[in-house]
C-alpha positions in Angstrom: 118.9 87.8 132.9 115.8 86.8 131.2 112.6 86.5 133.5 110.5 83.5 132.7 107.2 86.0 132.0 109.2 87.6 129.1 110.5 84.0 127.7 106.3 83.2 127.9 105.5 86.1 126.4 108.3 85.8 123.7 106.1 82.4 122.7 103.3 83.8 121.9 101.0 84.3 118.7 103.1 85.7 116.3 101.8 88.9 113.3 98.8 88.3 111.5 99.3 87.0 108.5 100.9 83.7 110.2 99.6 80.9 110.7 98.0 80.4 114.5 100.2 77.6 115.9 98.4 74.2 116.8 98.3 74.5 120.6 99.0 78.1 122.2 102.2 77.5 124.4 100.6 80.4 127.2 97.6 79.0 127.7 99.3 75.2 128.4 101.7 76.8 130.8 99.1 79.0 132.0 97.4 75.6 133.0 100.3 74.5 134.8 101.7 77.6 136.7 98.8 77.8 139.4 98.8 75.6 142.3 95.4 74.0 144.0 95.0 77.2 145.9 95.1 79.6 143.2 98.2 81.3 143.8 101.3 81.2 141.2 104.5 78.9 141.6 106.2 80.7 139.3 107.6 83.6 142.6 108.9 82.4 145.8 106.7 84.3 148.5 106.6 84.7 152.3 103.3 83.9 153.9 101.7 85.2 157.0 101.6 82.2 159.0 104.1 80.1 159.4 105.3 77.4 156.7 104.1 74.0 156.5 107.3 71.2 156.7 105.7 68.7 155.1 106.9 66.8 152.7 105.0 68.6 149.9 107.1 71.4 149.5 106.8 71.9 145.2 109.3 74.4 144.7 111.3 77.2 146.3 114.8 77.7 147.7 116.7 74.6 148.7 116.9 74.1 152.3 119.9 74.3 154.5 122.1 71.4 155.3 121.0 70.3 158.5 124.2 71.0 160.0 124.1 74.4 159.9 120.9 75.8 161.6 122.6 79.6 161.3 122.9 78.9 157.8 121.9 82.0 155.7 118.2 81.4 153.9 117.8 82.3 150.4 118.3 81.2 147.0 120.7 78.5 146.0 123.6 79.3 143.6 123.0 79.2 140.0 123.5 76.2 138.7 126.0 75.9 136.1 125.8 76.2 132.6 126.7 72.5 131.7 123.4 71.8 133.9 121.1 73.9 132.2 121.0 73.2 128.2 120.3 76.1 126.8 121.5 78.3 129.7 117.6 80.2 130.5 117.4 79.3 134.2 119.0 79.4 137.5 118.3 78.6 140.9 115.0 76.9 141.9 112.2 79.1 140.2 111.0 77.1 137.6 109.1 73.7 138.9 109.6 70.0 137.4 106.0 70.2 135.9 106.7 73.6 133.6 109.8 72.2 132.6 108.2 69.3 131.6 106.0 71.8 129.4 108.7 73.6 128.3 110.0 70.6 126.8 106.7 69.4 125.4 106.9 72.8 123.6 110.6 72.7 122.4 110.0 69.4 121.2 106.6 70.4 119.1 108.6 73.0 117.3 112.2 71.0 116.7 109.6 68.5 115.4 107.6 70.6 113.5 110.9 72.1 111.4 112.4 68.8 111.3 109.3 67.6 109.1 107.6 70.6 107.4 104.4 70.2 105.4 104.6 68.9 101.9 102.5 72.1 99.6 101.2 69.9 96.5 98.1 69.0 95.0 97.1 66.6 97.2 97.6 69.3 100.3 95.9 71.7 98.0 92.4 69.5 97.6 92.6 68.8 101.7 92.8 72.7 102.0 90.3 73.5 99.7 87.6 71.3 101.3 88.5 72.4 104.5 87.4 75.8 103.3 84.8 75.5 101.5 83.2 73.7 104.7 84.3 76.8 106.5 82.3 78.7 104.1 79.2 76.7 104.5 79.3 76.3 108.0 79.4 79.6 108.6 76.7 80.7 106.1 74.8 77.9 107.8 74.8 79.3 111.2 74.5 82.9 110.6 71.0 81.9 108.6 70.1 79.7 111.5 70.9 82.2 114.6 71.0 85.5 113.0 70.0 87.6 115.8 72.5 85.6 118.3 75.8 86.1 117.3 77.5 84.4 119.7 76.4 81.0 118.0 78.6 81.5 114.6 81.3 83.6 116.0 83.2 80.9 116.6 82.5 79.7 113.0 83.5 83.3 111.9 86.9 83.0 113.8 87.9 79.6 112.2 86.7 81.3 108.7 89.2 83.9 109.3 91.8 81.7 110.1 91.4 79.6 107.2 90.7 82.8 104.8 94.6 83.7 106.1 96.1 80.5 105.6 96.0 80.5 102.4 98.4 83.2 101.9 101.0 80.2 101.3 99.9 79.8 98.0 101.2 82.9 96.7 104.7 81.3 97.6 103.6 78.0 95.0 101.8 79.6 92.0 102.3 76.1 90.0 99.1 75.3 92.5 96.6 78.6 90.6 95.4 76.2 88.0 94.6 73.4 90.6 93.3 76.3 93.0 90.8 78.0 90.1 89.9 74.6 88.9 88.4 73.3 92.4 86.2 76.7 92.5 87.8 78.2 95.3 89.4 81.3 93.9 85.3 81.9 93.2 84.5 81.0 96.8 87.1 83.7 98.2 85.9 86.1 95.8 82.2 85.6 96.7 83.8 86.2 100.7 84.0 90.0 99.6 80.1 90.4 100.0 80.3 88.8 103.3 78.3 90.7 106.2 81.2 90.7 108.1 83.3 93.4 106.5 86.4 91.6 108.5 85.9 88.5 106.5 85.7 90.4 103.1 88.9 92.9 103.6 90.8 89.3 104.8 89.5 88.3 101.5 90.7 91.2 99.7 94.3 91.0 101.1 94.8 87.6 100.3 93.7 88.1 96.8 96.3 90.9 96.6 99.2 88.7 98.0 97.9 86.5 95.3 98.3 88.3 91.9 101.4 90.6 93.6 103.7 91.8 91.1 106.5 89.7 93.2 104.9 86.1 92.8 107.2 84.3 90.4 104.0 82.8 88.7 104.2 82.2 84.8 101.6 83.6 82.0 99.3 80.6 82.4 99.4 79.9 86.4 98.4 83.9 86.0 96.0 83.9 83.7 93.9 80.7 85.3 93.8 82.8 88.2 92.8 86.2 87.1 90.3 84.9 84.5 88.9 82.9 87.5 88.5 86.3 89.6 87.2 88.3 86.9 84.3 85.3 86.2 83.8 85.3 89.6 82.6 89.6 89.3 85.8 90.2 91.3 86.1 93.9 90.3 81.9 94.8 90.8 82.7 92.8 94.4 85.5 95.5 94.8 83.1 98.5 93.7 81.1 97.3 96.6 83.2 97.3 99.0 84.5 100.6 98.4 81.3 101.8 99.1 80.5 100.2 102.1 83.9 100.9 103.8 84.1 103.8 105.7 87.8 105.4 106.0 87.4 106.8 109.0 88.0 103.7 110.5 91.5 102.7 110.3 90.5 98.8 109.6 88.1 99.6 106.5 90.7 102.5 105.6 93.5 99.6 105.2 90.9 97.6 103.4 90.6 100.4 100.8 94.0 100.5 100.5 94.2 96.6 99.7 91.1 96.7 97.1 93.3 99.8 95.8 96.5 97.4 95.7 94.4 94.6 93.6 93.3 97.1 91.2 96.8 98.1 90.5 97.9 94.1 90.4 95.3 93.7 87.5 96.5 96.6 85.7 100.1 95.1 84.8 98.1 93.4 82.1 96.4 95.5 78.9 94.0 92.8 78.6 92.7 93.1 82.2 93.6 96.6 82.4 90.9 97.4 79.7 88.5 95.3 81.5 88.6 96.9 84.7 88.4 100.3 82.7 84.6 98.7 81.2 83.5 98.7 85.0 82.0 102.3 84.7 81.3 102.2 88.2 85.2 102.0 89.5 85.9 104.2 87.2 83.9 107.1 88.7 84.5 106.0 92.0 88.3 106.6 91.5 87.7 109.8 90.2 85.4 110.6 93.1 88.0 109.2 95.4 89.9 111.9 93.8 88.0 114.7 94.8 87.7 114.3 98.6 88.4 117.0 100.1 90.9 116.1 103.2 92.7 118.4 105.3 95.8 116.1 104.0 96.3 114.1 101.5 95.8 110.7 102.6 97.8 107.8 100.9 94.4 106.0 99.6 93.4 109.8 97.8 97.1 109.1 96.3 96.5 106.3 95.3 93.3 106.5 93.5 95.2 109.3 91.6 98.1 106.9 90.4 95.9 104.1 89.3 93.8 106.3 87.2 97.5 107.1 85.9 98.3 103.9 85.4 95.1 102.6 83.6 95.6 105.1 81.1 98.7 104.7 80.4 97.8 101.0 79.3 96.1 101.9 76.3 94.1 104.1 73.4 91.0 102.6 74.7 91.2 103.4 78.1 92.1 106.7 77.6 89.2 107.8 75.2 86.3 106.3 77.7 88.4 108.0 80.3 87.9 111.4 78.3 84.8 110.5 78.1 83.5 110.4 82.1 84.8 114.4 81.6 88.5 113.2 83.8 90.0 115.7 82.2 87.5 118.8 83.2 88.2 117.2 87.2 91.7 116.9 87.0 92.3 120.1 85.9 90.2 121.8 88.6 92.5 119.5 90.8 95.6 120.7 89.5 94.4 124.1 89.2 95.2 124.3 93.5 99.3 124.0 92.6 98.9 127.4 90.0 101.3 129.2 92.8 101.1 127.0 95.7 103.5 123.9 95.7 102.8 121.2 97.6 105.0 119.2 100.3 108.3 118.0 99.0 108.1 114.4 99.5 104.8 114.1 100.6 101.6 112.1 99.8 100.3 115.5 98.5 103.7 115.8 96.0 103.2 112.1 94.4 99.3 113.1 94.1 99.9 116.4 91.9 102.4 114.3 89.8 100.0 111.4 89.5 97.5 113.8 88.1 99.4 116.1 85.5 101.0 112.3 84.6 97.0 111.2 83.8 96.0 113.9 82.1 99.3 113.9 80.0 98.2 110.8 78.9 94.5 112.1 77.9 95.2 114.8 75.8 97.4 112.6 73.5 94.1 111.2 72.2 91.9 113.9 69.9 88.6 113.5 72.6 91.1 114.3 75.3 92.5 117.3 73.2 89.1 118.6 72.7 88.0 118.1 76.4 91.4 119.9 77.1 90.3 122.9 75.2 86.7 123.3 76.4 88.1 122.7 80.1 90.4 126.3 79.2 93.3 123.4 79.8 95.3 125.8 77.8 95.0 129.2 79.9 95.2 127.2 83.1 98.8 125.7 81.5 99.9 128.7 80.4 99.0 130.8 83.5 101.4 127.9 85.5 103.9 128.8 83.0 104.3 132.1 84.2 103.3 131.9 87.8 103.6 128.0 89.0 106.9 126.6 90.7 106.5 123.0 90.9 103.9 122.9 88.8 105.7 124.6 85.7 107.6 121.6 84.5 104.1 119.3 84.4 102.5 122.0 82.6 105.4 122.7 79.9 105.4 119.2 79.3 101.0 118.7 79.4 101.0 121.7 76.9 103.5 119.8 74.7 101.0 116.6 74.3 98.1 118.7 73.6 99.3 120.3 70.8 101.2 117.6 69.6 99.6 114.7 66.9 97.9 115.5 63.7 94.0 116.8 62.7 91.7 119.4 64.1 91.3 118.8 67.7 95.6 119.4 67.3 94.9 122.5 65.4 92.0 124.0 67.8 94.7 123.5 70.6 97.8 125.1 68.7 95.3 128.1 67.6 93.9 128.6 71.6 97.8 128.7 72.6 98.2 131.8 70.5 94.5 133.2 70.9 95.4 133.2 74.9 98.4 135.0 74.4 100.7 131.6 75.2 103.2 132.9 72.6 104.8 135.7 75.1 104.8 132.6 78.0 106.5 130.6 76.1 109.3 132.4 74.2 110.4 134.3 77.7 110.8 130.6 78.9 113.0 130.1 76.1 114.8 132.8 76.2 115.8 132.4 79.6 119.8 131.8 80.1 119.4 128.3 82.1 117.1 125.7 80.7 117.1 121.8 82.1 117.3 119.6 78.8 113.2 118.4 79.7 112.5 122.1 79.0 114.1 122.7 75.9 112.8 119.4 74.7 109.0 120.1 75.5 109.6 124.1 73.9 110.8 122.1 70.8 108.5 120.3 70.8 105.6 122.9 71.4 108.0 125.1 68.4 107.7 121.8 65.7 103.8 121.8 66.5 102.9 125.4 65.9 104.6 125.4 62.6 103.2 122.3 61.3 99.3 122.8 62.2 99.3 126.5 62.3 97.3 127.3 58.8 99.1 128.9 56.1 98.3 132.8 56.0 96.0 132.3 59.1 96.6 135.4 61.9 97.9 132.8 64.5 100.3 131.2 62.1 101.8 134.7 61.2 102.0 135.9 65.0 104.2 132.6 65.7 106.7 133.6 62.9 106.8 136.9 63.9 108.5 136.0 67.4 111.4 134.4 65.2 111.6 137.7 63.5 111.8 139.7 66.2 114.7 141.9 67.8 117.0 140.7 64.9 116.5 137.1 65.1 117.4 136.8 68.3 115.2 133.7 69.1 116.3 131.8 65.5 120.1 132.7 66.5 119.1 130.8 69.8 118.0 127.7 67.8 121.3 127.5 65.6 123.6 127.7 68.7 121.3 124.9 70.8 121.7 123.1 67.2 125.4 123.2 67.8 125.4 121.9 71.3 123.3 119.0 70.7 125.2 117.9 67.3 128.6 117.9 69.3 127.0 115.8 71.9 125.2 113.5 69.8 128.7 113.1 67.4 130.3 112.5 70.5 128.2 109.6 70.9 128.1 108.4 67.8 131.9 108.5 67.6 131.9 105.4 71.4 128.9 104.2 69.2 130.9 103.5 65.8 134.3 102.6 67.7 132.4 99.2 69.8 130.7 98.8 66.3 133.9 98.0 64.3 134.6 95.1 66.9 131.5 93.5 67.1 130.2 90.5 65.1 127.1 90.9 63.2 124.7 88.8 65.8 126.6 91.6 68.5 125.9 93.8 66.8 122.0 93.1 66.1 121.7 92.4 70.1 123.0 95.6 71.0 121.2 98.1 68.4 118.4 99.5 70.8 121.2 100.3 73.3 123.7 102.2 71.2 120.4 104.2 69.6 119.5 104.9 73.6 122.6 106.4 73.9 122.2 108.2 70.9 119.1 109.8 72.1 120.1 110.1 76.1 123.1 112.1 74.1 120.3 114.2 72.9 119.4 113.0 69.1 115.9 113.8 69.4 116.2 117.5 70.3 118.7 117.6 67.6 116.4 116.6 65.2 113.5 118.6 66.6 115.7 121.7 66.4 116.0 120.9 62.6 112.4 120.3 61.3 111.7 123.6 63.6 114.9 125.3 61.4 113.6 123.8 58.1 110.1 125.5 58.6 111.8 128.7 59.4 114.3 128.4 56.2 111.0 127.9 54.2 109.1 130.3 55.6 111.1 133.4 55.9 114.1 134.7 53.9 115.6 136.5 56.6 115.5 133.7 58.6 117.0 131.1 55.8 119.7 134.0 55.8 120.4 134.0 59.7 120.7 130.4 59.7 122.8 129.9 57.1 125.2 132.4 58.6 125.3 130.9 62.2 125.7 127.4 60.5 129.3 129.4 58.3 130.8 130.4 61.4 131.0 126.5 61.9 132.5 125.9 58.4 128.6 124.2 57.9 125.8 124.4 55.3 121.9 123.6 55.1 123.4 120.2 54.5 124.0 119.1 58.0 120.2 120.2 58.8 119.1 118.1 55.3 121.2 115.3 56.6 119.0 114.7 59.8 115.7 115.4 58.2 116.6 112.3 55.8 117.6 110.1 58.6 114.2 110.9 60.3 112.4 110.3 56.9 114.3 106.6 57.1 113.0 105.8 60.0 109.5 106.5 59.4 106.9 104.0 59.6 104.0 104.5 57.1 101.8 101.8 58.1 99.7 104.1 59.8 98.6 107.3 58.2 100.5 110.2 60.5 103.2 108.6 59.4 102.7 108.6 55.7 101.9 112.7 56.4 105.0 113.2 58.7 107.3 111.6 55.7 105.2 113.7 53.1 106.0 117.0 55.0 109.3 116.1 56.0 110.3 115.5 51.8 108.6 118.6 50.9 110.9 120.1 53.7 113.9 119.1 52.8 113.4 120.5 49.3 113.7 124.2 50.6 117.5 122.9 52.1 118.7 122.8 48.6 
């Protein structure tokens, strides 16, 4: 049976980001449950002298019938259930007066429910004023009685409360314009430089709850309020606060963590994303976050490390003034730790080292990250994962692809370290192995198609790359025919389902469903297959020996050079050559497909 304390206690304040209720139902009953003399009338208790049987008795055991003075003294039966409503009490230990309070409160929250507020414009300006006097009163009293902080705590409390209540907003965002138009988002921003660090994280984790990826607001109800934060110096208020925080405290550590969660909220724009990449001083603050040394990962270090993935991710102009603050040079001493030691699977540490080689994948696709990349000695580090690294091998494979991948010098200088540092032996015994995942063989393609293209005619390294193909009778160009032939059955394959739902469709189906039937295509493999080729093409114009190996793998198949021109064209097709790699990649792929004659 339930005890009275635990139903008290089950009315209490409820978790933080609530609203406090209007009247705390403890401290009413509280007022109620003591008697004149102090004690509790909640527990029926025996005294030392004997009892008093006056007529005041308040509450207790009923007495005996008076005709039956042996009659056994104790509690009365439980009443039954049709006499108690909601079936919570029996026998006489509750008194008239707190039931009358427990009906007080039952009746506040049936009434409360049965009329719930009304969250419109009109509640928005009441709310708004309401704060902003908060705000002033506050300010007002810590100016006046600064060394007495007893006089505007109480101020400070109702701040806080306020500051919290306005969480309900993020469940109407059709109120952001109104809400950004009164001034207040400013006023809750301008709460982050309070003294009180309290007051600012509160601050902080409503403005997260407020541009949350889950809010159903539209473009504009989002834009009015992020323009109004970012006018407001929302992400230089944020700079500051990371600084002053210390995350040894588990309060300011959760208030790092919520800055950290705005941050990321603003990045699901490239608009604000490039803004909060111009704040020079986040940015090296992330990257220093990056290099604590802890004896764990902590989520926060994690976390710095996936928004500086994230960022530049967003855009060519994030990732060249990332280059620029030398990211690359610290994430590769980062990653350098992982060259044989793996971290835990599934842990903080795990999502950190991904978060990392994921970054600086992104930052050696742009020519100042390739350069940094090479200067860092990016390449040996990759290449020495290649050989030794577990967990770590995949990442690299697939960061040594990026770097060498693209057109013009900073490309070149990459593909020429790759064969200076002796990559060419790493990377062939990776292809050569018997099992490969389809990533793998993708990125080694891809790393293959590279070399040949940017590798200088007659120049040493260009001559060393061939020579592997050469070698042992072809045995690495025999390898390329027979992937060839896996990945054009697979992709026919696909193209066959492709074709067949085709022939049924109308013309607007068929226009609706085009980007799915070419992700199958490539899911089946189509850009490997037509990797493979261009690599094959270089080979059947660079070497006779090759073009003769290829020719006879592709006859045991009842196939030609054809099937290898046919792809090339498609790719050519497809080219766009509004930008100038384009126009280049078309140029060499015609001037390939010559030598397949």
């Amino acid at each position: 049976m339930t005890s009275i304390d635990d139903l008290f206690k089950a009315s209490g304040v409820g978790s933080k980001r609530k609203l406090e209720p209007l009247r705390d139902p403890n401290e009413i009953y509280k007022s109620a449950r003591l008697t004149s003399n102090g004690r509790s009338s909640r527990h029926a208790r025996v005294d030392d002298e004997a009892a008093d049987t006056s007529d005041d008795i308040e509450a207790g055991p009923a007495p005996p019938l008076a005709d039956d003075d042996n009659a056994d003294y104790g509690p009365s039966l439980p009443l039954d259930e049709d006499d108690d409503e909601e079936g919570r009490f029996y026998g006489g230990g509750i008194t008239a007066e707190e039931n009358e309070v427990l009906d007080y409160v039952d009746g506040t929250e049936e009434g409360a429910s049965a009329t719930p507020e009304k969250f419109d414009i009109a509640w928005l300006r009441r709310t708004a004023l309401n704060f902003e006097k908060r705000i002033s009163k506050n300010a007002e009293l810590r100016a006046k009685f600064e060394s007495d902080p007893q006089k505007f705590i109480a101020s400070e409390a109702d701040l806080d409360t306020d500051i919290k209540a306005l969480s309900i907003l993020a469940e109407h965002p059709e109120l952001y314009p109104e809400f950004a138009r009164l001034g207040c988002v400013a006023s809750l921003v301008g709460l982050l430089a309070h003294e009180n660090t309290d007051i600012a994280i509160d601050a902080v984790e409503i403005i997260n709850e407020l541009t949350d990826e889950d809010v159903a607001a539209d473009d504009g109800q989002w834009n009015a309020l992020v323009d109004a934060l970012m006018e407001a110096d929302l992400l230089g208020l944020l700079v500051s606060n990371f600084e002053r925080l210390d995350e040894e405290q588990e309060v300011d550590r959760s208030g790092v963590y919520y800055a950290l969660s705005v941050v990321d909220n603003l990045c699901g724009w490239t608009a604000t994303a490039e803004q909060v990449v111009e704040r020079e001083k986040l940015l090296k603050w992330l990257l220093r976050r990056i290099q604590t040394k802890e004896a764990s990962v902590s989520q926060n270090k994690q976390y710095a490390a996936e928004l500086l993935a994230i960022l530049v991710q967003t855009s060519s102009k994030n990732r060249r003034k990332m280059a620029s603050l030398d990211a690359v040079d610290i994430m590769l001493q980062l990653v350098a730790s992982y060259r044989k030691r793996d971290p835990e699977k599934g842990g903080e540490e795990e999502e950190y080292m991904e978060n990392l080689f994921e970054a600086l994948t992104c930052l050696v696709d742009e020519p100042e990250g390739k350069t940094k990349f090479v200067e860092a000695e990016g390449v040996e580090l990759c290449l020495i994962m290649l050989k030794e690294g577990k967990l770590s091998k995949a990442a690299a494979l697939r960061l040594l692809d990026h770097a060498v991948g693209g057109l013009g010098q900073p490309s070149t200088e990459v593909c020429q370290r790759v064969v200076d540092a002796g990559g060419l032996k790493n990377i062939f015994t990776l292809f050569m192995k018997k099992t490969l995942d389809g990533r793998a063989v993708e990125h080694l393609l891809g790393i293959f198609a590279s070399l040949l293209r940017l590798l200088p005619a007659d120049s040493p390294e260009r001559i060393r790359t061939l020579a592997k193909f050469v070698e042992r009778d072809y045995e690495k160009t025999a390898k390329l025919v027979r992937l060839r032939q896996e990945y054009a059955t697979r992709v026919a394959a696909a193209d066959a389902v492709v074709r067949e739902e085709q022939s049924g469709a109308s013309a607007e189906e068929r226009e609706e469903r085009a980007d799915d039937w070419f992700s199958r295509r490539l899911d089946a493999g189509l850009f490997c297959l037509q990797t493979l080729d261009v690599v094959l093409a270089w080979l059947v114009a660079e070497d006779g020996g090759a073009r003769r190996t290829i020719k006879g793998f592709l006859a045991d198949q009842d196939e030609g050079l054809g099937v290898i021109k046919e792809t090339i064209q498609q790719q050519i097709e497809g080219i766009d050559e509004e930008d100038g790699e384009g126009r280049d990649t078309r140029e060499m792929l015609t001037t390939l497909v010559e030598f397949l004659q």
